[in-house]
C-alpha positions in Angstrom: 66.3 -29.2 64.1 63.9 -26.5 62.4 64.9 -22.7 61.9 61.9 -22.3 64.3 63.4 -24.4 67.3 67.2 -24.2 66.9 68.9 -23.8 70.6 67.8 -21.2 72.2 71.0 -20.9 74.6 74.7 -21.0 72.7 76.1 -23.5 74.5 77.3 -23.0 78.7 77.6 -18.9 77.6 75.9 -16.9 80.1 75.1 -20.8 82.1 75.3 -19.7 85.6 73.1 -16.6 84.9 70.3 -18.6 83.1 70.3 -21.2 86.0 69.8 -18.1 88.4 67.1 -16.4 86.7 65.4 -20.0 86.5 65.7 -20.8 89.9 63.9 -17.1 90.7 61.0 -19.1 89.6 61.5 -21.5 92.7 61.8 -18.8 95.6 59.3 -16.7 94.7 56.7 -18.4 92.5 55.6 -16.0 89.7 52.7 -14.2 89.3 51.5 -16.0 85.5 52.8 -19.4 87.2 50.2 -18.9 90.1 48.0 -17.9 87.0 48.3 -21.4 84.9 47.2 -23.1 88.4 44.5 -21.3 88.5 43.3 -22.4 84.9 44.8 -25.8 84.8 43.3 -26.9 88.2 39.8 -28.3 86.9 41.5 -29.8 84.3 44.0 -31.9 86.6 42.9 -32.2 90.0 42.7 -35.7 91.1 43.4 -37.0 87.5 45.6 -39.3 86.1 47.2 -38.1 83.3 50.2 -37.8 81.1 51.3 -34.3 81.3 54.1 -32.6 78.9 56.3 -29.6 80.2 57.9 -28.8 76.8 60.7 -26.5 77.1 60.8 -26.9 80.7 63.9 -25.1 82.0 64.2 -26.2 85.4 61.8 -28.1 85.3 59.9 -25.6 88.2 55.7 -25.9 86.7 55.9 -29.7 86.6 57.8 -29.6 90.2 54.7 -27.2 91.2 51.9 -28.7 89.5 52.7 -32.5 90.4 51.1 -30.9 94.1 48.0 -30.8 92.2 47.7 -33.8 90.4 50.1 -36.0 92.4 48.7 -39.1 90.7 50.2 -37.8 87.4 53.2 -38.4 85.3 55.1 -35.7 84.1 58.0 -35.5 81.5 59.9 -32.3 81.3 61.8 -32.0 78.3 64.7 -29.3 77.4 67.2 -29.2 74.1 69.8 -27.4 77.0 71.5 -30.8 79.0 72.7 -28.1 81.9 68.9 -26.6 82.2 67.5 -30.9 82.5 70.9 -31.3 85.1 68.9 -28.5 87.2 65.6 -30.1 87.1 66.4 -33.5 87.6 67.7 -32.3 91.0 64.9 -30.0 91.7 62.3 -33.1 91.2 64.4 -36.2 92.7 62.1 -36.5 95.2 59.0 -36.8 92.7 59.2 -40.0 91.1 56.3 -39.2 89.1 58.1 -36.4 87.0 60.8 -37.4 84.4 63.1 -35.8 82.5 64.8 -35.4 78.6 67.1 -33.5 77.0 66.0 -33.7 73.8 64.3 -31.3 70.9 60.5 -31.1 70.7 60.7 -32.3 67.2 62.7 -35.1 67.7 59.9 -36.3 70.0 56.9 -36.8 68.2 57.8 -40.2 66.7 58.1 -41.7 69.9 55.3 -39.4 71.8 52.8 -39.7 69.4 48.9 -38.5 71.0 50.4 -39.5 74.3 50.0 -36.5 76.3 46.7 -36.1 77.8 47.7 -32.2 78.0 51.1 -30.3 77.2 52.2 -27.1 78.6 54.5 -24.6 76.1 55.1 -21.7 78.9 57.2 -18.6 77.9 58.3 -20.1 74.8 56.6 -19.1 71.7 57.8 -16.2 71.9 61.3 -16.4 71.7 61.4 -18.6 69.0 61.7 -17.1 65.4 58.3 -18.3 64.5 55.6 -20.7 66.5 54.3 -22.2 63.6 56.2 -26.0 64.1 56.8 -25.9 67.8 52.6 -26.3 67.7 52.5 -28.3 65.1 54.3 -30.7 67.3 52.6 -30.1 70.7 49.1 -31.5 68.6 50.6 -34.4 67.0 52.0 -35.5 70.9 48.6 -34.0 73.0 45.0 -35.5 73.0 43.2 -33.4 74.9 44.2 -30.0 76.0 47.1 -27.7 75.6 48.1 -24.6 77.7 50.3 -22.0 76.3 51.8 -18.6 77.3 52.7 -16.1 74.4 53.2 -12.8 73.8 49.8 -11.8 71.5 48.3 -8.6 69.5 45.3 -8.7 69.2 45.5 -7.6 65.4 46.7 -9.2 62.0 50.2 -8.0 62.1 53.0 -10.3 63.4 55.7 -8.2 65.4 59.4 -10.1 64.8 61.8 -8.5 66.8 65.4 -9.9 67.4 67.4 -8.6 70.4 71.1 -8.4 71.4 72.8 -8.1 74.9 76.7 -6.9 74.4 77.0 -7.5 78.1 76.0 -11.1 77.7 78.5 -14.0 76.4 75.5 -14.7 74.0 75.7 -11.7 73.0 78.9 -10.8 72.1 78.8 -12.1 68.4 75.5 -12.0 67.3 71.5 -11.2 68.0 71.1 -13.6 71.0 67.2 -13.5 71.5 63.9 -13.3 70.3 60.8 -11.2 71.7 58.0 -12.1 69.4 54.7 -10.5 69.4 52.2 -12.8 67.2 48.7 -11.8 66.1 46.2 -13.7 68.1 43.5 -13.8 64.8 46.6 -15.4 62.8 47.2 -17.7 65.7 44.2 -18.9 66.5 43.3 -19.4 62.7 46.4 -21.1 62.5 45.9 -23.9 65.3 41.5 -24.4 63.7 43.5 -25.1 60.7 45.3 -27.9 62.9 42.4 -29.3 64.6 41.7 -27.4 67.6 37.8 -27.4 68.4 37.8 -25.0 71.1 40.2 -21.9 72.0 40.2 -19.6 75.3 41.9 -17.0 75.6 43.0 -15.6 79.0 44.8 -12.3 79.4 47.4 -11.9 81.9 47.6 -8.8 84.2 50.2 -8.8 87.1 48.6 -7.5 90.3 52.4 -6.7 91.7 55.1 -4.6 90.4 58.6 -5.3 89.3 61.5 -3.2 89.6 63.1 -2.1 86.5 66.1 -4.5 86.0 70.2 -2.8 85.1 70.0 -0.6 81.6 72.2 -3.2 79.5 70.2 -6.4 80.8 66.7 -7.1 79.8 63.7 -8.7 82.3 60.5 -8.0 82.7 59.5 -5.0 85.4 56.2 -3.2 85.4 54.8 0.6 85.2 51.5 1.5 86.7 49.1 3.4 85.3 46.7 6.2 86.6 44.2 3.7 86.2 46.0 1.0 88.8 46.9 -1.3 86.4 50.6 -2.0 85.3 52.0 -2.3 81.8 54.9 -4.9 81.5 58.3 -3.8 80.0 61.3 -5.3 78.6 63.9 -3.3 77.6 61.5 -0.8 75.1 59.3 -3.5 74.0 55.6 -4.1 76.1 54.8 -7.6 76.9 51.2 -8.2 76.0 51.1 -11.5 78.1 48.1 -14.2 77.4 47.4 -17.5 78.1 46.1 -19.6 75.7 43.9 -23.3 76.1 43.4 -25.1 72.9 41.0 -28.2 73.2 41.7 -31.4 70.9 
């Protein structure tokens, strides 16, 4: 496994909060979820297609977007065995989704091009870099990709490593990443890999979010004079976009 894509959870520390916060996504389906519907449906509906939910968690978009495109197939795949546990139950009555705990990486011999489109959602970011995990999603997808980032819009790359003391995760060393790339260096980055078309999408949530306990970090939202909300974690803003990439 790369620097870039080592586990992103240490182990079952902090398990039953993680599985939680997932399942969130299930109860009330999240505002940028409903957004990637919105963008993916011309590209899906009433297709046939191989679809990859990389870093899938709970497996909760592929469980959503198989509604869509129910002749599809769908393989969700997660490096944490607990998170794949979750999914597999989520999806047992979809037999057109699978599942595999397994590393992105470790993947692409077997996966090679096979993907008519991937999805990376809320990943990127809390990797230390994104450079390899793309890498990898073109060498497995032939047509499209869909991605959700944090992005600034200028050449400057923002690294920032976080720690929660009130987390298990936490307790030893920096537990997280909340990575803010340049969206120039990006998108040069993935021309330089072959893409032939990018869109960009911004995401602005049209709801707000209560501001989560002082020692845990989550998203909540601050509205403006203007009516539209900035989105917070902890002290950092989370300039939210959605990216296609065409192959």
């Amino acid at each position: 496994m790369s620097n870039e894509q080592r586990q992103h959870y240490d182990g079952d520390k902090d398990k039953e909060f993680i599985i939680a916060s997932f399942k969130k996504c299930i109860t009330e389906k999240r505002e940028m979820d409903k957004f990637l519907e919105k963008i993916i449906f011309p590209f899906i509906n009433s297709k046939n297609y191989n679809i990859l939910d990389a870093s899938c968690g709970i497996g909760h978009l592929s469980y959503f977007l198989s509604e869509i495109t129910k002749e599809s197939k769908f393989l969700g795949v997660d490096q944490t065995k607990y998170l794949i546990e979750e999914a597999k139950k989520l999806c047992e009555n979809k037999p057109n989704i699978s599942f595999e705990v397994n590393d992105i990486s470790n993947i692409v011999p077997k996966y090679s091009k096979n993907f008519d489109i991937s999805i990376s959602w809320r990943t990127l970011s809390w990797l230390p870099y994104y450079k390899q995990m793309l890498k990898d999603l073109f060498t497995l997808t032939k047509n499209h990709i869909f991605l959700s980032s944090l992005f600034y819009d200028g050449d400057i790359d923002f690294i920032t490593q976080v720690r929660e003391f009130k987390k298990e995760t936490g307790k030893d060393h920096f537990n997280d990443y909340y990575n803010v790339y340049s969206l120039p260096q990006f998108q040069k980055y993935a021309f330089e890999l072959g893409a032939k078309n990018i869109e960009v999408y911004n995401f602005e949530i049209e709801k707000d979010i209560e501001k989560p306990p002082i020692d845990q970090l989550g998203g909540y939202t601050l509205k403006l004079e203007n009516g539209k909300r900035l989105q917070i974690s902890g002290v950092i803003l989370l300039p939210w976009k959605i990216i296609r990439i065409d192959l």
